[in-house]
BAMARFI-467936 format. One record per residue (C-alpha): residue number from 1; residue in one letter; x, y, z. Coordinates in Angstrom, 1 decimal. Last residue first. Example, Ala and Ser with C-alpha at 12.3 -4.5 7.8 and 13.67 -1.06 7.14 Angstrom:
2
2 | s | 13.7 | -1.1 | 7.1
1 | a | 12.3 | -4.5 | 7.8
//
This chain:
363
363 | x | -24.4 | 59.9 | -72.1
362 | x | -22.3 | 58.1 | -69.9
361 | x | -24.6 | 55.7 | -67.9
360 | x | -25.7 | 57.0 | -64.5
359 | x | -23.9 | 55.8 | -61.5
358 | x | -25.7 | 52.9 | -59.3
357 | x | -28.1 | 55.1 | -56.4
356 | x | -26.8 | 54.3 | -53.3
355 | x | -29.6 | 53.0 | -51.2
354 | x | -32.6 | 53.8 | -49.4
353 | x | -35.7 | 51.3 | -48.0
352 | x | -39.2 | 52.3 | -47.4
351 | x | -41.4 | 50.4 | -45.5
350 | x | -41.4 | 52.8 | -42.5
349 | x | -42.5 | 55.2 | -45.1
348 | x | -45.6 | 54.0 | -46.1
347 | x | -46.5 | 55.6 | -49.2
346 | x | -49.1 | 58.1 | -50.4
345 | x | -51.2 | 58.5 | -53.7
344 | x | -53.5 | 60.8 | -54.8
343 | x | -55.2 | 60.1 | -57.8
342 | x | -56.0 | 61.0 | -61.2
341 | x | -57.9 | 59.0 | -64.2
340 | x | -56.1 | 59.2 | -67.7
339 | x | -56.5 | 55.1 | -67.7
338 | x | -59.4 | 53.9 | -66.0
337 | x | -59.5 | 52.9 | -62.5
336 | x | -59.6 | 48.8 | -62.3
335 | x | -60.1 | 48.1 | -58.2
334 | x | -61.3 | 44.7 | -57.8
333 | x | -60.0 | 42.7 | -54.8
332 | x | -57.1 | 43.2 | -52.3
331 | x | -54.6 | 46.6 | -53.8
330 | x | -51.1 | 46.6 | -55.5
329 | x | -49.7 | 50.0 | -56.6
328 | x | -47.4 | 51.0 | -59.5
327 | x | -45.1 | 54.1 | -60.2
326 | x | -43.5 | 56.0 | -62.9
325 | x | -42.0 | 59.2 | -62.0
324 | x | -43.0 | 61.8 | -64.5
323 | x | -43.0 | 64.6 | -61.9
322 | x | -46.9 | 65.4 | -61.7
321 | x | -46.3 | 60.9 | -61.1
320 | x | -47.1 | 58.4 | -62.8
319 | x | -49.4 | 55.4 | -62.1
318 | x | -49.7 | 51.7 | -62.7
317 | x | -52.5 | 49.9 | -60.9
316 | x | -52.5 | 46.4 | -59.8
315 | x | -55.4 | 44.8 | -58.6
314 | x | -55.8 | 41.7 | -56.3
313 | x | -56.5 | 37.8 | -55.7
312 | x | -57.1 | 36.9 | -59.1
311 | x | -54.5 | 39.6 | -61.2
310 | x | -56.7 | 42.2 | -62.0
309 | x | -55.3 | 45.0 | -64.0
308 | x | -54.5 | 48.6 | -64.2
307 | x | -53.1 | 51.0 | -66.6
306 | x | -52.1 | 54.5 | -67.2
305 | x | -53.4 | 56.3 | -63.4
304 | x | -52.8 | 59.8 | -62.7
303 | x | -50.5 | 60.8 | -59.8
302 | x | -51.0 | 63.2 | -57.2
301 | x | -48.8 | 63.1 | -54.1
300 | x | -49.8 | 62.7 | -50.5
299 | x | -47.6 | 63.6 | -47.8
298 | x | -47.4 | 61.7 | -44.8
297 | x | -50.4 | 59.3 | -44.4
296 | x | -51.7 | 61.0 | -41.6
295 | x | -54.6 | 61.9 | -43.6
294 | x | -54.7 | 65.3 | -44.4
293 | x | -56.4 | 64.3 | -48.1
292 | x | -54.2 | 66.5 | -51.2
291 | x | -56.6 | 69.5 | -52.2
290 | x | -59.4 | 69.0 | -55.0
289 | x | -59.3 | 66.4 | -57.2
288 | x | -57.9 | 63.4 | -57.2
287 | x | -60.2 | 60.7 | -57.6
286 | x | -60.9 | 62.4 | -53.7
285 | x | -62.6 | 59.2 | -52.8
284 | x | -60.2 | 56.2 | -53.5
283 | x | -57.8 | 58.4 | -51.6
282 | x | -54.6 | 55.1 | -52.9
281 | x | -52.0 | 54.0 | -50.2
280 | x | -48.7 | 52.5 | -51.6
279 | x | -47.1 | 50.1 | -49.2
278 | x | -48.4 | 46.8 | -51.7
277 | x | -46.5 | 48.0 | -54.6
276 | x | -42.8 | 47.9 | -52.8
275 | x | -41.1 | 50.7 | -52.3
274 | x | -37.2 | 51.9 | -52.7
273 | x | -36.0 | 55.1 | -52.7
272 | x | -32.7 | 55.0 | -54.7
271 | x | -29.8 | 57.4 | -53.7
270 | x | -27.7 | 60.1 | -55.5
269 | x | -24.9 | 61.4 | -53.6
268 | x | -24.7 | 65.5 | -53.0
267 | x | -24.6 | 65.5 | -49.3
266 | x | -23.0 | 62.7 | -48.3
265 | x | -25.2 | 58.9 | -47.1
264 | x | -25.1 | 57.6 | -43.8
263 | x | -28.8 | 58.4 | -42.8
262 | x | -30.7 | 60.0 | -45.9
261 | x | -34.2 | 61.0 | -44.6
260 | x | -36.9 | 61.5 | -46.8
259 | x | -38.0 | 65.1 | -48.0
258 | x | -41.5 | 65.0 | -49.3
257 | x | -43.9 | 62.2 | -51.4
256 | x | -43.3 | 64.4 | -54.7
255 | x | -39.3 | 63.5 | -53.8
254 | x | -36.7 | 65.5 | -51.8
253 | x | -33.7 | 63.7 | -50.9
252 | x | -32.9 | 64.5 | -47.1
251 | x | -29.5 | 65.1 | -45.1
250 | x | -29.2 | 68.8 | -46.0
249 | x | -29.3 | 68.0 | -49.7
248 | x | -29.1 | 64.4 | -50.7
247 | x | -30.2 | 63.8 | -54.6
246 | x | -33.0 | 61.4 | -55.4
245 | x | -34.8 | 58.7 | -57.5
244 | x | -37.6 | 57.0 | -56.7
243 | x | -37.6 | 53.1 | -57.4
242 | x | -40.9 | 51.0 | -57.3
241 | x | -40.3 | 47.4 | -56.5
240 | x | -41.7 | 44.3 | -57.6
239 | x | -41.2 | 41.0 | -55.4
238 | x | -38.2 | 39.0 | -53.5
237 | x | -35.7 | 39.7 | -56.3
236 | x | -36.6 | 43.3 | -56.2
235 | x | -35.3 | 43.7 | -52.3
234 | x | -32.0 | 42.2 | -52.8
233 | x | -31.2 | 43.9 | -56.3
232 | x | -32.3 | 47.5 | -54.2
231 | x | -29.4 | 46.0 | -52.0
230 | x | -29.5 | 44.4 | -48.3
229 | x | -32.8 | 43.8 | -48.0
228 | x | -34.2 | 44.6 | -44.4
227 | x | -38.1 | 42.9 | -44.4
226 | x | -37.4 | 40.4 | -46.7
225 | x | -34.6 | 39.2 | -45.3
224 | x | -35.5 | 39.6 | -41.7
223 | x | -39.2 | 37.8 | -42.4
222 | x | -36.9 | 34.8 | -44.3
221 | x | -34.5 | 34.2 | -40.9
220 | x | -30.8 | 35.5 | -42.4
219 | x | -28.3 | 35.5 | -45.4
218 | x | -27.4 | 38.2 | -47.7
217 | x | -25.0 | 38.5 | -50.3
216 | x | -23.6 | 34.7 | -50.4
215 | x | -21.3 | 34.7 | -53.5
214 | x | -21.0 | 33.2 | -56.8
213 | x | -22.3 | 36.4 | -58.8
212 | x | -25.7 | 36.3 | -56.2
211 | x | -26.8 | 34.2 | -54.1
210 | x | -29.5 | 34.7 | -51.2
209 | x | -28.6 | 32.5 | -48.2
208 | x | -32.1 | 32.2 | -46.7
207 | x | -32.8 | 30.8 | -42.8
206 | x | -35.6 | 28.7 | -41.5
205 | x | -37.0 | 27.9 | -45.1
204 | x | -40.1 | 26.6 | -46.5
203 | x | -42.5 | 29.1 | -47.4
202 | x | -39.6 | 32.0 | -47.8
201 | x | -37.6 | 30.1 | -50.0
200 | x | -40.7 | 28.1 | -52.1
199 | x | -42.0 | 32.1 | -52.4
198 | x | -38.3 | 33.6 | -53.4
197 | x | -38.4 | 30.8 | -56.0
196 | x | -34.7 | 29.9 | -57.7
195 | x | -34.7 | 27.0 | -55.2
194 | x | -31.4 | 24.9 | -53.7
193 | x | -32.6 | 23.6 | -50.3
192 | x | -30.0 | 22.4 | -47.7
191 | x | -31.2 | 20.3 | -45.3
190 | x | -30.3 | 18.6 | -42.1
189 | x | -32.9 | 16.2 | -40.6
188 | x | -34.7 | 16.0 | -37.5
187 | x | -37.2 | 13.2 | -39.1
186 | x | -40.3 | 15.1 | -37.9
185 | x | -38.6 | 18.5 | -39.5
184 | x | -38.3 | 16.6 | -42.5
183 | x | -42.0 | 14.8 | -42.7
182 | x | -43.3 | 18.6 | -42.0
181 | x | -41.7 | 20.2 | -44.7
180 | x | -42.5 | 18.1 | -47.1
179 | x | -46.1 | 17.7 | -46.5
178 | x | -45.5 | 21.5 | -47.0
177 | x | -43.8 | 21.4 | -50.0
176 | x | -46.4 | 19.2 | -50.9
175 | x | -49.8 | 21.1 | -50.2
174 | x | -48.1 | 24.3 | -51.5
173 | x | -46.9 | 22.5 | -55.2
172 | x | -49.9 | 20.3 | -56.1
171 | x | -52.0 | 23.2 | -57.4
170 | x | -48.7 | 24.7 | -59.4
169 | x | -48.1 | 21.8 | -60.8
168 | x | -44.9 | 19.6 | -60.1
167 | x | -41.5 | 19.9 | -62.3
166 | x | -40.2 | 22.8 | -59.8
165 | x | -40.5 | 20.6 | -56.7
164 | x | -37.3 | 18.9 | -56.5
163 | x | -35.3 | 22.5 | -57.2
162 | x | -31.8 | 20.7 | -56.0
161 | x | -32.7 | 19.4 | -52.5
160 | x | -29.4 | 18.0 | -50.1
159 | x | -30.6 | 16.3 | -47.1
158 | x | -28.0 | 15.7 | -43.9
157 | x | -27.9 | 13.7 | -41.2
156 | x | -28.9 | 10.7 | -43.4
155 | x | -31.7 | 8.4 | -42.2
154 | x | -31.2 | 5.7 | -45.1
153 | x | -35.1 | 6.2 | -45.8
152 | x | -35.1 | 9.9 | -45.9
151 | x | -33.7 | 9.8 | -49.4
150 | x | -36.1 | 6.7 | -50.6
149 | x | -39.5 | 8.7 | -48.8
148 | x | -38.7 | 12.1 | -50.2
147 | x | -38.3 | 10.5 | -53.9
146 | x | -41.8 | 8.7 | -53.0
145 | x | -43.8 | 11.7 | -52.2
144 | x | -42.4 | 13.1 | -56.0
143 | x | -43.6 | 10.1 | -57.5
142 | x | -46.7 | 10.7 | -55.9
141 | x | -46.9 | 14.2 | -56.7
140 | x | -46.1 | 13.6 | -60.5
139 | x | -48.8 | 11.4 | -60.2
138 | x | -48.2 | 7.4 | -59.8
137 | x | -48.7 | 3.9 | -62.6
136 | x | -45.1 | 4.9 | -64.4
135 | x | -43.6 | 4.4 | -60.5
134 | x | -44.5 | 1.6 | -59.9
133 | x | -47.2 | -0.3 | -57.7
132 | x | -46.5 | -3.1 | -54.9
131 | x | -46.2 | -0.6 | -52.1
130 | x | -48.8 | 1.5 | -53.2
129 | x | -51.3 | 1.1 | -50.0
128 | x | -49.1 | 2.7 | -47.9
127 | x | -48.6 | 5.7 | -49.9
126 | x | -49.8 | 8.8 | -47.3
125 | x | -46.0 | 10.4 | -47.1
124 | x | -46.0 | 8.9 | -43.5
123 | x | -47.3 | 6.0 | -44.0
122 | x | -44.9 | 5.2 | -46.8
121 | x | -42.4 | 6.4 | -44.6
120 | x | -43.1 | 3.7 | -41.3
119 | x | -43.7 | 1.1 | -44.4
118 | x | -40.3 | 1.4 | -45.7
117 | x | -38.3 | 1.0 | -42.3
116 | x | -40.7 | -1.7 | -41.3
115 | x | -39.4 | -3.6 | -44.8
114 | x | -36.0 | -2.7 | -44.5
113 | x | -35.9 | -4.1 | -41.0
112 | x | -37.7 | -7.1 | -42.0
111 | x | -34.9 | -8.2 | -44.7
110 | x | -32.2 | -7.2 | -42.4
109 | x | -30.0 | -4.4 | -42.4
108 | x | -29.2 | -1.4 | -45.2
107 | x | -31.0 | 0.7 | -46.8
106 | x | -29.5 | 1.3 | -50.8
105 | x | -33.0 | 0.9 | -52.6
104 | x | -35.3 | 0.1 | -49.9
103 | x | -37.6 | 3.1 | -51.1
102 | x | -37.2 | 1.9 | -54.3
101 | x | -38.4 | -1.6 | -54.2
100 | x | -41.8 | -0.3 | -51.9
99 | x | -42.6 | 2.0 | -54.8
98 | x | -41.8 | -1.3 | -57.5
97 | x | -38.7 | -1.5 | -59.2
96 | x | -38.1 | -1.3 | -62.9
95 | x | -39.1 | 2.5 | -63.6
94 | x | -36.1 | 3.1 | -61.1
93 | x | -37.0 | 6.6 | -59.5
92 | x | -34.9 | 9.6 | -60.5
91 | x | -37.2 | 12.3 | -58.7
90 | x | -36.7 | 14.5 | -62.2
89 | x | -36.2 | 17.8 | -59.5
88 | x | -33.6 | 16.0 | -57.7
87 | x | -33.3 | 14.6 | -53.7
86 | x | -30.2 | 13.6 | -52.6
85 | x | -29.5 | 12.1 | -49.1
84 | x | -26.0 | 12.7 | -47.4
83 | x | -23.9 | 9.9 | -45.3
82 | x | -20.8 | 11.2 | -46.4
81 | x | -19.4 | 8.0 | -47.6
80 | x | -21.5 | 7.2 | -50.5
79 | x | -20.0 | 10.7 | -51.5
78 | x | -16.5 | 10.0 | -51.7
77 | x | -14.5 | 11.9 | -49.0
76 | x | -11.9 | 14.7 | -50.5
75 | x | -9.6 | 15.3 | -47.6
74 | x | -6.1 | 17.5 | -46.8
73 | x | -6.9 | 20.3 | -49.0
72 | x | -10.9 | 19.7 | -47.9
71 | x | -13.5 | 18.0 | -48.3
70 | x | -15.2 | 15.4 | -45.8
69 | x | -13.7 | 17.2 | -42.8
68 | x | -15.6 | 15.8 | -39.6
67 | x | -17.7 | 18.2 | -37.1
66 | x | -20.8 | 16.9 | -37.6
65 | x | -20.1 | 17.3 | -41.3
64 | x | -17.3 | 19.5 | -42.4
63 | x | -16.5 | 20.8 | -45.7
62 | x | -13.3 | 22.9 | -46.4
61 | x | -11.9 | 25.5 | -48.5
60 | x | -10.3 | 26.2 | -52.0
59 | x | -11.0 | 24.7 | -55.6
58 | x | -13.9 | 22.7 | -54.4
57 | x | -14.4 | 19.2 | -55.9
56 | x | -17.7 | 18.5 | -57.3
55 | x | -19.9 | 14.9 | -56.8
54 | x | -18.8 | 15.6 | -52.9
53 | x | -22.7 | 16.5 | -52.2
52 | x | -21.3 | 19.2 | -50.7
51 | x | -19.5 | 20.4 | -53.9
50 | x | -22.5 | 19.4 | -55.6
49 | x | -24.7 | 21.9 | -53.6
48 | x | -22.6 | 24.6 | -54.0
47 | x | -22.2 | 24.0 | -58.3
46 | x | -26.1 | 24.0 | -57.7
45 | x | -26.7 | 27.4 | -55.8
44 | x | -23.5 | 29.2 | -58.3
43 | x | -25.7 | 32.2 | -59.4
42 | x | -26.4 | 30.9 | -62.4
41 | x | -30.3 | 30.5 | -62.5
40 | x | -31.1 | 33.2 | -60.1
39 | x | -30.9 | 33.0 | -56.7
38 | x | -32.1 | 30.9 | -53.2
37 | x | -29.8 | 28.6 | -51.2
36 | x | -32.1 | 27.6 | -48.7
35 | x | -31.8 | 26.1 | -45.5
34 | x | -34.0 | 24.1 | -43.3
33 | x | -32.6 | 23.5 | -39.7
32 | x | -33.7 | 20.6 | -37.7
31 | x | -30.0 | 19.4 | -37.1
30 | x | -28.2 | 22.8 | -38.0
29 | x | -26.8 | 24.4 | -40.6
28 | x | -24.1 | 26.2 | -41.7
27 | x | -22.8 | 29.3 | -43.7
26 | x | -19.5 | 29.7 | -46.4
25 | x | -19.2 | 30.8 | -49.5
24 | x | -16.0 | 32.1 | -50.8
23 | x | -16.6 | 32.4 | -54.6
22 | x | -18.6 | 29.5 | -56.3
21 | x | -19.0 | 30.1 | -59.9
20 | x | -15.4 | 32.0 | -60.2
19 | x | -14.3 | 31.9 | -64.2
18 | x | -11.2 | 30.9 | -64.9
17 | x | -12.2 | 28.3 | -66.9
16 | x | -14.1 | 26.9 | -64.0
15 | x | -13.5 | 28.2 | -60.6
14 | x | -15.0 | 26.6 | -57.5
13 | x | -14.6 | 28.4 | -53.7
12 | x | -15.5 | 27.3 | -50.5
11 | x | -15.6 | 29.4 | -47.7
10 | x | -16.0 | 27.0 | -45.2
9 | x | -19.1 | 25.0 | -45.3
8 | x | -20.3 | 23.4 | -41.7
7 | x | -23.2 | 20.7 | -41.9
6 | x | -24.5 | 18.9 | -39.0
5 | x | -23.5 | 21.9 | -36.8
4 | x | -21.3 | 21.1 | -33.6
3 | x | -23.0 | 20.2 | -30.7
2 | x | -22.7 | 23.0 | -28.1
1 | x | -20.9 | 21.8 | -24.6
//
């Protein structure tokens, strides 16, 4: 017999002034399972997370938790009751307490169980020897170490993470979302992730629900979503795109690059070729001149370069096209052409995506 998930939401829906925030959203998760809802600031990630949390009240559908209604027309559970850990972005620690204080905060059981229970996590987060300090005397990374520590301490099935590690520096932010990571996945818990960071999304989640307008537009493993975007909106929240623009004729939309293949859209519809900077191949040799390389590259296009940049880890290079088309290219290490310098240019076209152009503004 499968286990039910730890966390079921049920198309759940949230109105204020009339206005939908949270419009039918429903996914699951799993013991072990990492989720994140990722989107931009707005999308409705927080008012879902709140609703789950039971601090929010949805408007229509149902929460379950291993298989138990804790929201619902027929239910509204208070939150001490749902057996959910919180974890915020300001960590909320009590200045008053001590580290090992906090931890214990709200554990249950004897006087020696609460203290085993908070030394097993302090030793697991690396803080055993900080027991007896507070939280004013810790890093940001610390106090953030020690957040993770007091929500996991309870054991809750379920953790719910609004944006906890957006107030930490960049140089702390790998090393602890994947300290992070591991301590959860030890601890077999549930968790929802609310980020507005594709990166954080992809780095820490087994499964994306991309938001967008309220509603779940795409959700799936983080190498499936990035790899097979739904929407040209899909793809560019993940990184920059380049957008070519193109009329089906015969089945293909002919572009400086050649004719690409159309599948499922009329003859006659506009459609957007999407590419992302990295697929674009630069002749470093030819500088453009002369005839287009024969690589098998497809066909090559000649393009002359109007900026470029390094960025620390690579270059990027902005181009246009013989046709006007604006274009930019990422490349590993130093590469700083000039502006007025031509290329040729090709693109990977297994990387290429194609969708329904949106209609052109009235003129």
């Amino acid at each position: 017999m499968t286990e039910a998930p730890r966390l079921e939401v049920r198309s759940i829906t949230r109105a204020f002034g009339g206005r939908p925030v949270v419009d039918d959203v429903s996914f699951s998760v799993q013991a072990g399972q990492v989720s994140c809802l990722l989107g931009p600031s707005g999308c409705g990630k927080s008012t879902t997370l709140r609703i789950i949390a039971g601090v929010d009240t949805p408007d229509a559908g149902e929460i379950r938790m291993d298989g138990v209604a804790v929201a619902g027309p027929e239910v509204m559970m208070p939150p001490e009751n749902r057996g959910t850990g919180l974890m915020f972005q300001d960590f909320a620690l009590f200045p008053h307490l001590s580290v090992a204080a906090n931890v214990a905060f709200g554990l249950r059981g004897t006087r020696t169980e609460k203290r085993l229970r908070v030394f097993e996590l302090m030793q697991k987060v690396g803080l055993e020897h900080y027991l007896d300090s507070f939280p004013h005397e810790l890093s940001g990374g610390e106090q953030q170490r020690v957040a993770l520590a007091r929500a996991l301490a309870p054991r809750p099935h379920i953790l719910l993470m609004d944006e906890p590690f957006s107030g930490l520096d960049n140089r702390l932010r790998d090393g602890i979302r994947d300290e992070t990571l591991a301590l959860l996945k030890e601890e077999g818990t549930a968790v929802v992730l609310v980020t507005h960071e594709p990166e954080e999304a992809m780095r820490m989640g087994d499964e994306i629900l991309l938001m967008r307008d309220g509603r779940i537009v795409q959700a799936g493993a983080p190498y499936n979503i990035y790899n097979a975007p739904v929407d040209r909106d899909a793809a560019a929240f993940f990184s920059d795109i380049n957008v070519i623009r193109g009329r089906v004729e015969g089945a293909l939309t002919q572009t400086a690059f050649g004719g690409f293949l159309a599948p499922g859209h009329p003859d006659g519809a506009e459609v957007e070729i999407v590419i992302r900077p990295q697929h674009l191949s630069i002749d470093f040799d030819r500088a453009g001149q002369g005839p287009a390389p024969s690589e098998d590259h497809g066909t090559w296009a000649h393009a002359v370069v109007t900026r470029s940049r390094f960025v620390g880890t690579e270059s990027i290079i902005e181009f246009t096209l013989d046709d006007g088309v604006p274009l930019k290219a990422s490349v590993p290490n130093v590469f700083l052409p000039k502006p007025g310098r031509a290329l040729w240019i090709a693109l990977r076209r297994d990387r290429c995506f194609v969708f329904p152009a949106p209609a052109r503004a009235a003129e």
